[in-house]
Residue frames as a rotation matrix with the C-alpha (Angstrom) as fourth column:
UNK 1
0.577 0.817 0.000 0.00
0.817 -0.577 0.000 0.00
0.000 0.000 -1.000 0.00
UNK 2
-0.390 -0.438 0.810 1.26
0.450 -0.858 -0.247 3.88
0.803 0.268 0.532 -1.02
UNK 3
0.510 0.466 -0.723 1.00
0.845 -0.428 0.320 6.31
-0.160 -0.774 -0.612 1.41
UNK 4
0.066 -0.199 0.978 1.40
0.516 -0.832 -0.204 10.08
0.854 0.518 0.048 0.67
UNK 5
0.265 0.062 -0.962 2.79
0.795 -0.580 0.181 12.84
-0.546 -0.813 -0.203 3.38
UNK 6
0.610 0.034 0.792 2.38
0.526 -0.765 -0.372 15.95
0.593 0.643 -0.484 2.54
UNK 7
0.307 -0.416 -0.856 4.68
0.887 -0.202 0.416 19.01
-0.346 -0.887 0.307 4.00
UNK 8
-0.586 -0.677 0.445 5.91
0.804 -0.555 0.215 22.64
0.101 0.483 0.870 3.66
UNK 9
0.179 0.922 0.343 2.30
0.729 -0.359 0.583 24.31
0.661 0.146 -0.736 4.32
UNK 10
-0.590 -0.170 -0.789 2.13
0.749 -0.481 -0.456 27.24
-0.302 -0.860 0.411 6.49
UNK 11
0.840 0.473 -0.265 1.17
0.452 -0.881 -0.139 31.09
-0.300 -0.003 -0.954 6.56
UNK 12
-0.476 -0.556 0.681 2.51
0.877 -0.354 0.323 33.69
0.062 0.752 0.657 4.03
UNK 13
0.023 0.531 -0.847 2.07
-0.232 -0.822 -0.521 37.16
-0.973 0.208 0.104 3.35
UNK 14
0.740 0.590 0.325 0.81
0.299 0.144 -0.943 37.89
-0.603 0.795 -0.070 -0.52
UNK 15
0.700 -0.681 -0.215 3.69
-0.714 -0.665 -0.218 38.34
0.005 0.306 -0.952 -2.57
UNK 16
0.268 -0.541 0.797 5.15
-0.803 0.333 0.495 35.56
-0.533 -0.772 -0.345 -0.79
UNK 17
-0.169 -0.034 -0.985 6.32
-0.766 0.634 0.109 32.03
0.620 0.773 -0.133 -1.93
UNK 18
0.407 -0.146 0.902 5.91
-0.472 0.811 0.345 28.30
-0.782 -0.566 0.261 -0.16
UNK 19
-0.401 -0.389 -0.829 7.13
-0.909 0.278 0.310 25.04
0.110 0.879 -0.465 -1.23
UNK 20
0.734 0.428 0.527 5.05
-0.499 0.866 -0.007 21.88
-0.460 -0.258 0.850 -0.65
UNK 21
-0.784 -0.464 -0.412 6.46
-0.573 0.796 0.194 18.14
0.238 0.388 -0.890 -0.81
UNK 22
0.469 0.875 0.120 5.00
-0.883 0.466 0.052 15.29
-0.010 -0.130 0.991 -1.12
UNK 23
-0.361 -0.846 0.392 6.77
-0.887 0.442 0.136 11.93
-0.288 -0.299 -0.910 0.08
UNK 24
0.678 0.597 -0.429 5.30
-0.640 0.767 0.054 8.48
0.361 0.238 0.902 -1.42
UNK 25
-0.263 -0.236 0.936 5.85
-0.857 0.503 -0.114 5.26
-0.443 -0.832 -0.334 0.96
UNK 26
0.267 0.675 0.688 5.06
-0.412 0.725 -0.552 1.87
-0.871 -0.136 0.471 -0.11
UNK 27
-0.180 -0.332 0.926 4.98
0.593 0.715 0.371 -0.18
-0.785 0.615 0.068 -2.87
UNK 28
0.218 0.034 -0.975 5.38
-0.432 -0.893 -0.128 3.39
-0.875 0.449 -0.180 -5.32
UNK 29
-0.843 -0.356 0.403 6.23
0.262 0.382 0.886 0.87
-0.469 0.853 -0.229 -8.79
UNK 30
-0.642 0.277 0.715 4.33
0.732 -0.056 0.679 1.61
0.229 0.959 -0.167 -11.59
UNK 31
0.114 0.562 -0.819 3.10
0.388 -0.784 -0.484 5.25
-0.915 -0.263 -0.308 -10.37
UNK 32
0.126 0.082 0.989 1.71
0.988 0.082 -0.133 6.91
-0.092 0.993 -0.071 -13.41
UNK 33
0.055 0.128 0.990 1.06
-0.039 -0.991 0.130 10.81
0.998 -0.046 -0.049 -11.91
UNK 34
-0.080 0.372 -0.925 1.28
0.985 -0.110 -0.130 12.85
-0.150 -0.922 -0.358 -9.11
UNK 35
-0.211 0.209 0.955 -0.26
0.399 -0.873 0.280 16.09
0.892 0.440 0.101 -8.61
UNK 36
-0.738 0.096 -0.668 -1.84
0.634 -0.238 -0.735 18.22
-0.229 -0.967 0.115 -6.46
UNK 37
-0.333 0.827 0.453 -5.14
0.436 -0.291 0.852 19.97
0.836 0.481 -0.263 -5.80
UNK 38
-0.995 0.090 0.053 -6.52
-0.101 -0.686 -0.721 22.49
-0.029 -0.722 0.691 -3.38
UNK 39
-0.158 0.871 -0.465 -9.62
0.851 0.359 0.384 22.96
0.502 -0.335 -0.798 -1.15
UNK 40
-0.855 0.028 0.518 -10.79
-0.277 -0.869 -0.409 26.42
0.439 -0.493 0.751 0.03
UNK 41
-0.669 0.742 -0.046 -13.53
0.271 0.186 -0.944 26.42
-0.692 -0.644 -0.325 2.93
UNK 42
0.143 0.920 -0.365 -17.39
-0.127 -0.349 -0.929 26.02
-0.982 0.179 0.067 1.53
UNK 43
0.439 -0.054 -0.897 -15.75
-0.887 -0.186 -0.423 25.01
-0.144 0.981 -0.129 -2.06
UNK 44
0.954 0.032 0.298 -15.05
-0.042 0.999 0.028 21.90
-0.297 -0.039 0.954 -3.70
UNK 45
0.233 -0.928 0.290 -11.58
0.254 0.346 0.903 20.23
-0.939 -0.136 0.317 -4.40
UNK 46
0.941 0.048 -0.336 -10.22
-0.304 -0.322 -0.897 21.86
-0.151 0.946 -0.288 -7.45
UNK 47
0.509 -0.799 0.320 -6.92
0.856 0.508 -0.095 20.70
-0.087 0.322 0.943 -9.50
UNK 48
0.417 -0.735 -0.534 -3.36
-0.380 -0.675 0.632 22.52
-0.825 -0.060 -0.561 -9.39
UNK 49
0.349 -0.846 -0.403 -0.95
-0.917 -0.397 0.039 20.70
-0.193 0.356 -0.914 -11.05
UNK 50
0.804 0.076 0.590 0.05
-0.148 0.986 0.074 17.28
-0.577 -0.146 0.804 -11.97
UNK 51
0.020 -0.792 -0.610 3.20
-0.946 -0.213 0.245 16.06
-0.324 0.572 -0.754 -13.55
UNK 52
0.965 0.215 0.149 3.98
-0.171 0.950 -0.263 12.54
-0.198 0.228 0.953 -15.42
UNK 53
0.397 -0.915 -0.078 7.55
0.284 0.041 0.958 11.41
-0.873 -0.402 0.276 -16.36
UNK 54
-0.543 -0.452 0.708 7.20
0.840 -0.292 0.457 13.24
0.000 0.843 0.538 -19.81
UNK 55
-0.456 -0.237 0.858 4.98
0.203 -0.966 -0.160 16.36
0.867 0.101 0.488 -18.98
UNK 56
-0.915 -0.007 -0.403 3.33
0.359 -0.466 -0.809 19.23
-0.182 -0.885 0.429 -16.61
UNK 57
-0.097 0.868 0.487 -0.15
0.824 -0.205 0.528 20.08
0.558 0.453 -0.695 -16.53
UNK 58
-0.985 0.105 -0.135 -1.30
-0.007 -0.812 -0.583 23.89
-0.171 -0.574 0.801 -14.44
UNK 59
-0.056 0.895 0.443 -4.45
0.982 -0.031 0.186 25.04
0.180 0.446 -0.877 -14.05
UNK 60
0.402 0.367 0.839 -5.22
0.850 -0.491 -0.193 28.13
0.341 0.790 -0.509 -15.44
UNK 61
0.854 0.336 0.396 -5.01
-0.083 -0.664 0.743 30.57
0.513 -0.667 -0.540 -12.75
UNK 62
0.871 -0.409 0.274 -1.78
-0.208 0.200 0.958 29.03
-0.446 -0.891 0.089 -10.97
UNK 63
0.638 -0.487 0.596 0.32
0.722 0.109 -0.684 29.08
0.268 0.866 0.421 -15.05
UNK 64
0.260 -0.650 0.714 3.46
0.348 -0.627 -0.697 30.80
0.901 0.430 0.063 -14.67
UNK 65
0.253 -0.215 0.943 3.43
-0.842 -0.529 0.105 31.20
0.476 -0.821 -0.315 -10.58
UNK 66
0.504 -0.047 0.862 3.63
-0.546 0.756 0.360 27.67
-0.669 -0.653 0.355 -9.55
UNK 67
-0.002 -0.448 -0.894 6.15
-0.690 0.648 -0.323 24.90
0.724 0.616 -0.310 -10.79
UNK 68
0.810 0.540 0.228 5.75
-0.572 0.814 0.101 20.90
-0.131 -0.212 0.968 -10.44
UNK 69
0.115 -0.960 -0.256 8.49
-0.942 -0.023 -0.335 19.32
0.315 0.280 -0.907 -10.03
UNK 70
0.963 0.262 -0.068 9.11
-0.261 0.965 0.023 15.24
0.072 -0.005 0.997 -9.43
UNK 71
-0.081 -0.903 0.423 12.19
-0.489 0.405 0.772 12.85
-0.869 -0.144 -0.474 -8.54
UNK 72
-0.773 -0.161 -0.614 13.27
-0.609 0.461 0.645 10.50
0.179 0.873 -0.455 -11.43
UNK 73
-0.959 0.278 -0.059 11.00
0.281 0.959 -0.044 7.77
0.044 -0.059 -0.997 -10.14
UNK 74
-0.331 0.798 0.504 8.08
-0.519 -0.600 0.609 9.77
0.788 -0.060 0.613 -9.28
UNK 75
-0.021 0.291 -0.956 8.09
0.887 0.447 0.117 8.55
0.462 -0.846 -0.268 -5.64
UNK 76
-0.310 0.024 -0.950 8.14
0.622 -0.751 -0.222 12.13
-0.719 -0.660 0.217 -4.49
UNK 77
0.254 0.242 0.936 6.49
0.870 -0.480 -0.112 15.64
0.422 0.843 -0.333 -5.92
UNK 78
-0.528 -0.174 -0.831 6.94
0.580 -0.789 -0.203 19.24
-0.621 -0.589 0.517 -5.04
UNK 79
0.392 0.536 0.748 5.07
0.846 -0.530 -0.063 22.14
0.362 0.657 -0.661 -5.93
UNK 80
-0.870 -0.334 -0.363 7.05
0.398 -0.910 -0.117 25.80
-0.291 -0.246 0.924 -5.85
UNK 81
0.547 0.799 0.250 4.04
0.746 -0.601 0.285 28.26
0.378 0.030 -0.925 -5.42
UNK 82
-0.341 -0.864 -0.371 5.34
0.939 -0.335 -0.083 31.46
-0.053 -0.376 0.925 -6.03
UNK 83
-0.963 0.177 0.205 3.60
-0.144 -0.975 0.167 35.11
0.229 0.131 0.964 -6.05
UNK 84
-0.660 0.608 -0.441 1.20
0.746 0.595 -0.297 33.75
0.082 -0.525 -0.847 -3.72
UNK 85
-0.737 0.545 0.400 -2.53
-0.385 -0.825 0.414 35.58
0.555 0.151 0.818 -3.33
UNK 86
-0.632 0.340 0.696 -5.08
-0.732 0.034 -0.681 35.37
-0.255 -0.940 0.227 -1.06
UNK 87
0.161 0.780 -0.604 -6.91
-0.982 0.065 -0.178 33.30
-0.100 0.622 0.777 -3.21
UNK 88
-0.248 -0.621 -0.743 -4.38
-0.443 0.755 -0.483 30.37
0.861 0.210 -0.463 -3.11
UNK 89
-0.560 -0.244 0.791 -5.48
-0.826 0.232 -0.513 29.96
-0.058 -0.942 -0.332 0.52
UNK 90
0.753 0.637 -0.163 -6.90
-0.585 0.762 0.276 26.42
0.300 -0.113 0.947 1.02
UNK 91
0.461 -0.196 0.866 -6.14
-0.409 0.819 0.403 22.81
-0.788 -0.539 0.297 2.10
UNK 92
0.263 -0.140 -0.955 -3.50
-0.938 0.194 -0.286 21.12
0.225 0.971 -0.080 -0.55
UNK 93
0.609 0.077 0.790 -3.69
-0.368 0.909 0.195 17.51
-0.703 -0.409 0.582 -1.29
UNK 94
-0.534 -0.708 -0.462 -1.17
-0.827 0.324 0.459 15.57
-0.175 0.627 -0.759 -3.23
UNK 95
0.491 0.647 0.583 -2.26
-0.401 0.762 -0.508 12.60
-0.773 0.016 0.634 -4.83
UNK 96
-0.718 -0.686 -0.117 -0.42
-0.546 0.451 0.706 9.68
-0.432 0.570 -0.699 -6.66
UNK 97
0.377 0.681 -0.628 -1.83
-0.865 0.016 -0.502 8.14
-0.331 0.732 0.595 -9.81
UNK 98
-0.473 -0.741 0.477 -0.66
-0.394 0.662 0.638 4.30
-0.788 0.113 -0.605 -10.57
UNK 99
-0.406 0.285 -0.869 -1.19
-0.837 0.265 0.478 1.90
0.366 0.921 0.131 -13.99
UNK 100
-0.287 0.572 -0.768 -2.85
0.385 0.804 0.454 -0.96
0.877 -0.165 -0.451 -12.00
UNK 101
-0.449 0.377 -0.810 -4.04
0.889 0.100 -0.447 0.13
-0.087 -0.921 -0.380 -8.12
UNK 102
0.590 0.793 0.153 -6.55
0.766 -0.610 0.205 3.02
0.256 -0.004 -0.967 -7.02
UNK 103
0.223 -0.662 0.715 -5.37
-0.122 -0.747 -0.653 6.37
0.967 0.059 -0.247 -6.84
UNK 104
-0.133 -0.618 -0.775 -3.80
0.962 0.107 -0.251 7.15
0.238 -0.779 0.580 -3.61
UNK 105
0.411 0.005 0.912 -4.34
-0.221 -0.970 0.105 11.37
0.884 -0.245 -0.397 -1.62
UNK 106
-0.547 -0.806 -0.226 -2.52
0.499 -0.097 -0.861 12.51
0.672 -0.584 0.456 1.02
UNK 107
-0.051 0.459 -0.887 -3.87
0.966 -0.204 -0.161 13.93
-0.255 -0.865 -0.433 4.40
UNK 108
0.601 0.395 0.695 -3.69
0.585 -0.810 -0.045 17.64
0.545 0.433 -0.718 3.25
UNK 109
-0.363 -0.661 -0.657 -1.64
0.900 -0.431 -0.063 20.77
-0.241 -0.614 0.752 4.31
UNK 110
0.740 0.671 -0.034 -3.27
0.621 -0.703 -0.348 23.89
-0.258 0.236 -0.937 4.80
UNK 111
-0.507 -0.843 0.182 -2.01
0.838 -0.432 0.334 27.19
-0.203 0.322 0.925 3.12
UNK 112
0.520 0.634 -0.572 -2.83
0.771 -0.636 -0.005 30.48
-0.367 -0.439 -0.820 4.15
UNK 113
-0.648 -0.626 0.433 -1.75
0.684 -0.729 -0.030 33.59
0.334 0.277 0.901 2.41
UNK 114
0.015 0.517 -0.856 -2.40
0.897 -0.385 -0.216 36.61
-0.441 -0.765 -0.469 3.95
UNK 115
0.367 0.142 0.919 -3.61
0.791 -0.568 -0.228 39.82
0.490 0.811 -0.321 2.03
């Protein structure tokens, strides 16, 4: 079984930068993706970013301030989140993607930018 910790979350002023990680445990062979995806209070889980071992996906809003980044194996992910806005605040989940077993999410890390 995979298991995902997440880490790096905190409180920022706007302007600011974090870096999440994301550690996969376990039996991590044949992971296809890992990404990440964000939860603000009273709103539903919405995609960031995902990466595979040939490209990078962004959504829309998070192009050109955030970068996905991955080890060779894709047992680990990171997400630089830079020129942070108040908007960015929410709960971020990582989540690994494999070619045979159910995905796999991580416990969440909250991230708070302050305006």
């Amino acid at each position: 079984q995979v298991q995902l910790e997440e880490s790096g979350g905190g409180l920022v002023q706007a302007g600011g930068s974090l870096r999440l990680s994301c550690a996969a445990s376990g039996h991590t062979d044949s992971t296809y993706a890992m990404g990440w995806f964000r939860q603000a209070p009273g709103k539903e889980r919405d995609f960031v970013a995902a990466i595979t071992t040939t490209n990078t996906y962004y959504q829309h809003s998070v192009k050109g301030r955030f970068t996905i980044a991955r080890t060779s194996n894709l047992n680990a992910v990171y997400l630089q989140m830079d020129s942070l806005k108040s908007e960015d605040t929410a709960v971020y989940y990582c989540k690994a993607e494999f070619y045979s077993r159910p995905e796999v999410w991580g416990q969440g890390t909250q991230v708070t930018v302050s305006s």
